[in-house]
Every structure is written in C-alpha cells, then in structure tokens.
N, C-alpha and C positions, 0 to 999 in steps of 0.2 A: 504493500500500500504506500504510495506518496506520500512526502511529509506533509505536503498542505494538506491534504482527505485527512492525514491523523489530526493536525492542529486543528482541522473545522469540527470533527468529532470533539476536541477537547473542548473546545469552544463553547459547541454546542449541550455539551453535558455542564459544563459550569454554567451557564446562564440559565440550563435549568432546574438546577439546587440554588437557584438566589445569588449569584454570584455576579457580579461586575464586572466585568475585564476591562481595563482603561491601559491606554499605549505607556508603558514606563517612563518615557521622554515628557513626559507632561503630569507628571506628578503633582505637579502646584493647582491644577483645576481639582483635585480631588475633594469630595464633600468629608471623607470617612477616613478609614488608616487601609494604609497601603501593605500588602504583602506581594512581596516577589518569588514569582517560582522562576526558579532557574533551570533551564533545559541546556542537555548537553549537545554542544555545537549548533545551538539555535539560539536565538534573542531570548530573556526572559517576558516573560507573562506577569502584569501587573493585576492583582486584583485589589478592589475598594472594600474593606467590612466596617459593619456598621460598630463592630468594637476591636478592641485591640490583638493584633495576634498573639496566642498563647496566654493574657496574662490575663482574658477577657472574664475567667470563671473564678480570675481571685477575688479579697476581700477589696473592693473599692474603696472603703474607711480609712485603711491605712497606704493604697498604693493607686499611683495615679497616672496615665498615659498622655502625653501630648503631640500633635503631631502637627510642625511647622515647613511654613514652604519656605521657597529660595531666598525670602525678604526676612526670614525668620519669626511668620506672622502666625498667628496661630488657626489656623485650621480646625485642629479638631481637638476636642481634650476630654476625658473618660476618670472616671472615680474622682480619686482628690485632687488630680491636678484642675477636676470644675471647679474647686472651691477655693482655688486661690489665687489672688492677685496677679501674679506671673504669668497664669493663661487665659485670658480673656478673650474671647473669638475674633478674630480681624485688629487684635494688637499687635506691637511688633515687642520681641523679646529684647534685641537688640540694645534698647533703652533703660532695660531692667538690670538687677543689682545680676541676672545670671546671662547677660550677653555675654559678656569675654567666654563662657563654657560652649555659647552656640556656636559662637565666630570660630572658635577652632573647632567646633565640631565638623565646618563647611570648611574647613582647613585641612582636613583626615586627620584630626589627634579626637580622640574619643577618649571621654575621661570622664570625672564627678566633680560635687560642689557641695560642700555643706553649709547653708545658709538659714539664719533664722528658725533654728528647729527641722529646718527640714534637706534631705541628701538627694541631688537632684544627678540622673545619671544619664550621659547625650554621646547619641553615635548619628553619624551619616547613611543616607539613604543612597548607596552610591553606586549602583550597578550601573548607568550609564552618567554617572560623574555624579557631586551632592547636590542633587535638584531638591530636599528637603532631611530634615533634621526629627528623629525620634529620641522623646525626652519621658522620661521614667522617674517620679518623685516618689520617694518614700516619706514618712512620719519619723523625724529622728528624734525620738525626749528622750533618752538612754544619751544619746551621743550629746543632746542639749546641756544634760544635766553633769554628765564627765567633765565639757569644756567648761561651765558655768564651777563645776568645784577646783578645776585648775586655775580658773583667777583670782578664785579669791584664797588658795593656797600661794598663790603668785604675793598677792596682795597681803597677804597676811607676814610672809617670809620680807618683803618689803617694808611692812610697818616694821616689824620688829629690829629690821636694820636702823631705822630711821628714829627709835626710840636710843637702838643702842648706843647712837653717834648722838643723840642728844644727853645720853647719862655719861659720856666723857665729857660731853660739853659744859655741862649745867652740872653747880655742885650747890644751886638752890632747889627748893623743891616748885617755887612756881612755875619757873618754866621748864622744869621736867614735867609738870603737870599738865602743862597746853599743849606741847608735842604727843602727851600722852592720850590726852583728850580727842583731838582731832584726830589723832593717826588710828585709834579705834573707830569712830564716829566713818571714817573713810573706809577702812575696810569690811566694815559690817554694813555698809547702807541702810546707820542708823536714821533715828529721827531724830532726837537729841543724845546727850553724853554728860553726865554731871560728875564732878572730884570733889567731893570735902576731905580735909587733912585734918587730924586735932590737935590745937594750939598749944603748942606748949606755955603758955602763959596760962589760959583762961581754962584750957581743957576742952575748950565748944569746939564742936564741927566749925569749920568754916569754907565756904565755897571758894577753890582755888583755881578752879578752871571749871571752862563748858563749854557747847555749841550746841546750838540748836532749837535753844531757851530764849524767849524773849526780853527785856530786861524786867518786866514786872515779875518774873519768875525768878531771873536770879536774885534781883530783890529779895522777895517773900521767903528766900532759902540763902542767904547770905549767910549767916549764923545759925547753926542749930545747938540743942542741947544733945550730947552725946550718951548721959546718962540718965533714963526715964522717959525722954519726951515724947512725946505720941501726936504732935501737930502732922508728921509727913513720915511715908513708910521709911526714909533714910533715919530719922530718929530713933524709928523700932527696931530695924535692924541693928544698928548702931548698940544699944541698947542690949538685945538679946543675940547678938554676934552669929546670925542664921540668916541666910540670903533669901531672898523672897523674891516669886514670882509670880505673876498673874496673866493671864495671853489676851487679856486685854483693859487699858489701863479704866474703863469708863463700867468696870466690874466691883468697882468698890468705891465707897466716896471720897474717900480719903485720896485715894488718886485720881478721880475725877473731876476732883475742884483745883486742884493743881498741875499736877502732868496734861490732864485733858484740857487744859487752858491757854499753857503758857510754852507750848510747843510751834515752830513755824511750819511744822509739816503733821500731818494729822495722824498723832501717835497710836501703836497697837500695845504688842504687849511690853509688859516692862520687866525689870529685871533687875535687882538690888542687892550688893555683895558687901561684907565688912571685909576689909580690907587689915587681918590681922598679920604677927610675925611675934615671936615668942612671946603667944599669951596676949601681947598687946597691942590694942585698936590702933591703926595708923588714921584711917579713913576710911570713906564709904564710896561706892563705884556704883553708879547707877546709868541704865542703859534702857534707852527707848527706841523699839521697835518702831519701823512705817508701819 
C-alpha cells in the first residue's frame, strides 16, 4: 500500500475518534495543546487536545499546563496554571517575572524556575524549529517554606554577628541594648521589641531601648516596679521570673490596653522573658508579634 492510502487511513481514523490534525508549521493558530506524533522518515502529525498530553488525568489542584505561541502569548492553560497570574489567555509571558525561562526556552535551553511559591518547568515545541513553548507549574510550599527558613537562618547568623561586633564595641549597656533591640525586631518580622534593665540605683525596671512603640507607650513603660507590680505583664514577669505568652495580645486586658494601643503595626501575639544570670534579674525582653 502507498504511503499517502496509509497516511489518508490514518487521517481518516483520527478524525474519527475526535481528533484534530493541524499542519505542525503553524502551531500558533492552535485553540488547544499540541501533541506531535513523529513518523519515521515522514513529517510529523500535529494533533490539537482539548487537555494536556499525559498529564491531563492528574490532580489539577496542584499541577498546571500552559501552552504559549511564538510571541510567548498564552494560548491555552489547564489546572492551576488557570488560576494564576502568569497565564492569562492572549497575555504575553515575556513581561512577566518568568520570561527570561520562556526566552531560553525558544532558545533550546529547557530548564525551571522557582518563583513565589510556585516551580515552573518550560521546554520547546520544536520538531520543525520552536514555533511554541510548553510550561508545566507545580505548587511549591515545601520548597516555599525550606527557602523562607534559610533566610531567616541567614538572618538570624547575621544578627548575631552584628550584636557581637556591637559587644566589643559598647562596654555600656545602652547601646548594647538598641543594637540588640533592632537586630531582633529585624530578624523576626516583629511588631515591636521592648528592653528594660534594672537600675542599679533605684532597682526599677527601666526602659532602655525599643522599636516599634509609639512614644505614649514608651512613656506609660519608662519605669517599672520590678518587685510586685502588676500594672503591665513585664512587671509580673519581672516579679515571678517565668516568661509568658499569649498568641494574641487583645486576649487579656492587661495587654490590650497597652500593647494593643501603643504598637505602629497591628500587634498578634506577645511574648515576655526575664532576662536572668546567677539567680539574678538583669531585665525583661518582650516581643511583639505582626
């Protein structure tokens, strides 16, 4: 049998299972996603589905197809790649934070990206050269949440440098205590940061550094009683040398007339530490969550 009678047979049995044939060389007019069958020592066979090949029976929730033409515009897009940003129908990719991944995709380098939560993975369509780009996004919070605890392991190895180069510097406690204050404040993406120290003179708490306090707050906490006093949880602590916590501060009144007042950023939970060393009180450390 001639090869044309076989190719009209084939033809003719794919279009009657529902199937599309579109010329390969024109790829960009396609409504749907493209699969190529390749015949040996003949041109490939382009057919159009109306979902993506092979990956069409996975879970769409967490994995998403998109399929861009020669402009890197978006065409067609399946599961979670519908629900985000980067593939809007008749937008171009190009613009977006993941063009450099497409432009070398139409380059023959085929590679990945991890952006924003999510790993986006791009090859070329390229049996008769890259007339369009297939892009494949997964759901990355595993990989979100690894990068997000290496900076602020970054961050934290950081402060602590930056505290230590402060305690050769400063053989006062004030400003050992604003370096201290802020360089926590920065690597916790607190709300506020409070230090009291107790006087050697008078024996009161006294407010030695902060951020994040307004000043009617460091006001109203200038001075505290270190022995007894029960106006603000730094005084109970203080008091009973046991850290207290709460997960959010508008949970008790005692912290909601103060903490919940006198914060510039709209504080959660709180967090209140005595700050001892043999046996005895130096100061109180208090720390306010976003």
């Amino acid at each position: 049998m001639a090869y044309s009678d076989i190719y009209e047979e084939l033809l003719a049995a794919l279009q009657k299972y529902g199937f599309r044939v579109v010329d390969p060389r024109k790829r960009d007019t396609l409504n749907g996603f493209p699969l190529l069958l390749r015949q040996i020592d003949n041109p490939p066979l382009a057919l159009e589905l109306s979902e993506p090949p092979l990956v069409g029976t996975m879970d769409p929730d967490v994995l998403g197809v998109a399929w861009l033409d020669s402009h890197g515009t978006v065409k067609r897009a399946w599961g979670l790649a519908k629900r985000l940003r980067w593939f809007r129908t008749g937008e171009s990719t190009f613009l977006t934070e993941i063009g450099p991944l497409v432009q070398s995709a139409f380059e023959g380098v085929h590679g990945s990206l991890y952006y924003d939560g999510y790993r986006f993975y791009v090859a070329a369509n390229d049996a008769d050269g890259p007339s369009g780009v297939m892009i494949m996004v997964t759901y990355a919070g595993e990989e979100k949440q690894a990068k997000r605890q290496a900076i602020l392991h970054s961050r934290e190895a950081d402060a602590l440098k930056k505290i230590g180069r402060a305690l050769n510097m400063n053989q006062s406690v004030v400003p050992l205590a604003y370096a201290a204050v802020h360089e926590i404040a920065s690597v916790a993406e607190l709300a506020a940061v409070l230090l009291w120290t107790v006087s050697p003179e008078s024996g009161a708490l006294e407010l030695v550094a902060s951020t994040g306090a307004n000043r009617s707050g460091t006001m109203a906490l200038a001075k505290l009683n270190a022995f007894g006093g029960n106006s603000c949880v730094a005084e109970l602590v203080a008091a009973n040398r046991q850290p207290f916590f709460m997960p959010s501060v508008h949970g008790q009144s005692l912290t909601a007339d103060l903490e919940g007042r006198f914060c510039y950023l709209q504080p959660g939970a709180i967090s209140v530490w005595p700050l001892i060393t043999g046996g005895n009180l130096l100061g109180v450390l208090e720390i306010l969550g976003r």
